[in-house]
C-alpha positions, 0 to 999 in steps of 0.5 A, a space after each residue: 465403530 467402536 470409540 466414534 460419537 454420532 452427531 447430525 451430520 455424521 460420525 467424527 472422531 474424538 481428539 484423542 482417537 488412536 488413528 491419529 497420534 502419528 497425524 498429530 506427532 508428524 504436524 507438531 514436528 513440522 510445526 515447530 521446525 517452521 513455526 511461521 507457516 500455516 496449514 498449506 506449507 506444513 500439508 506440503 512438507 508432509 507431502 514431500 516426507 511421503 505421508 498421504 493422509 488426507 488434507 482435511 483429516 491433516 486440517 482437522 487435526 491442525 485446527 485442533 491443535 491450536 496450530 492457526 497463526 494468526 493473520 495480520 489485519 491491514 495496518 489503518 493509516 491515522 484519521 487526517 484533519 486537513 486544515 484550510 489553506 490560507 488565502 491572501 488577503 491583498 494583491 501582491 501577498 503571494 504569488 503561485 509559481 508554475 510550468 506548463 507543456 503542450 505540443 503544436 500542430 506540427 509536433 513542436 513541444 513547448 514549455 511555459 513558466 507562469 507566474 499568478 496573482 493567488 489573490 485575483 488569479 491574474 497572469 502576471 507573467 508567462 515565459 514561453 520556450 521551447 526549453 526551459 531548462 531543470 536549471 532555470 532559476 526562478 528567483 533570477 527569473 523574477 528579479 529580472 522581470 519585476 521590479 522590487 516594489 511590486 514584489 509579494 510582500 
């Protein structure tokens, strides 16, 4: 074959071989219409113009065109340092707040609100419902049960 160079592993073609100057014209036409799209799309919009080289003679020569777009790598998320939370250091400096649901034998769905001592993990109150509302105030809740000076500080 006249203008071929031999290697190892076989015979390829120089980059400027004349079998390829409507290869390289039809891809950089393609390209710069949909500069965004890699190798796959522009080999099927090829396809559907009606020219049948083959794919890696198609990938060969966009690779030596320099046509790659390069790939996003995944965006990291920042390094977090949590800090500790704080713990009380007395009864009574703040209470956790939550709601609880469960089910009976029977099927019978019940809520719970309950109201603990952060410092001990004491139970300070538990209201028990078959519904207890979005609307429920807790604020309300707990002013009627507890009386000011017991309140967290």
């Amino acid at each position: 074959m006249q203008g071929a160079i031999a290697e190892q592993d076989g015979i390829s073609f120089p980059a400027g071989y004349p079998r390829d100057e409507p290869v390289i014209q039809a891809l950089t036409e393609v390209a710069e219409r949909y500069p965004r799209c890699r190798f796959k799309k522009l080999f099927q919009v090829l396809r559907r113009q009606g020219y049948i080289w083959n794919h890696k003679r198609m990938h060969r020569i966009y690779c030596l065109l320099k046509l790659n777009v390069r790939r996003k790598g995944k965006q990291r998320l920042p390094v977090r340092h949590p800090t500790p939370l704080a713990t009380p250091e007395a009864l009574n400096q703040s209470w956790l707040i939550d709601f609880m649901h469960d089910a009976l034998v029977c099927g019978k769905r019940f809520r719970t609100y309950n109201v603990v001592d952060d410092y001990n993990c004491e139970a300070l109150a538990i209201d028990i419902d078959l519904n207890i509302p979005a609307f429920f105030m807790p604020s309300l809740y707990l002013a009627e049960i507890f009386t000011p000076p017991s309140r967290p500080d």
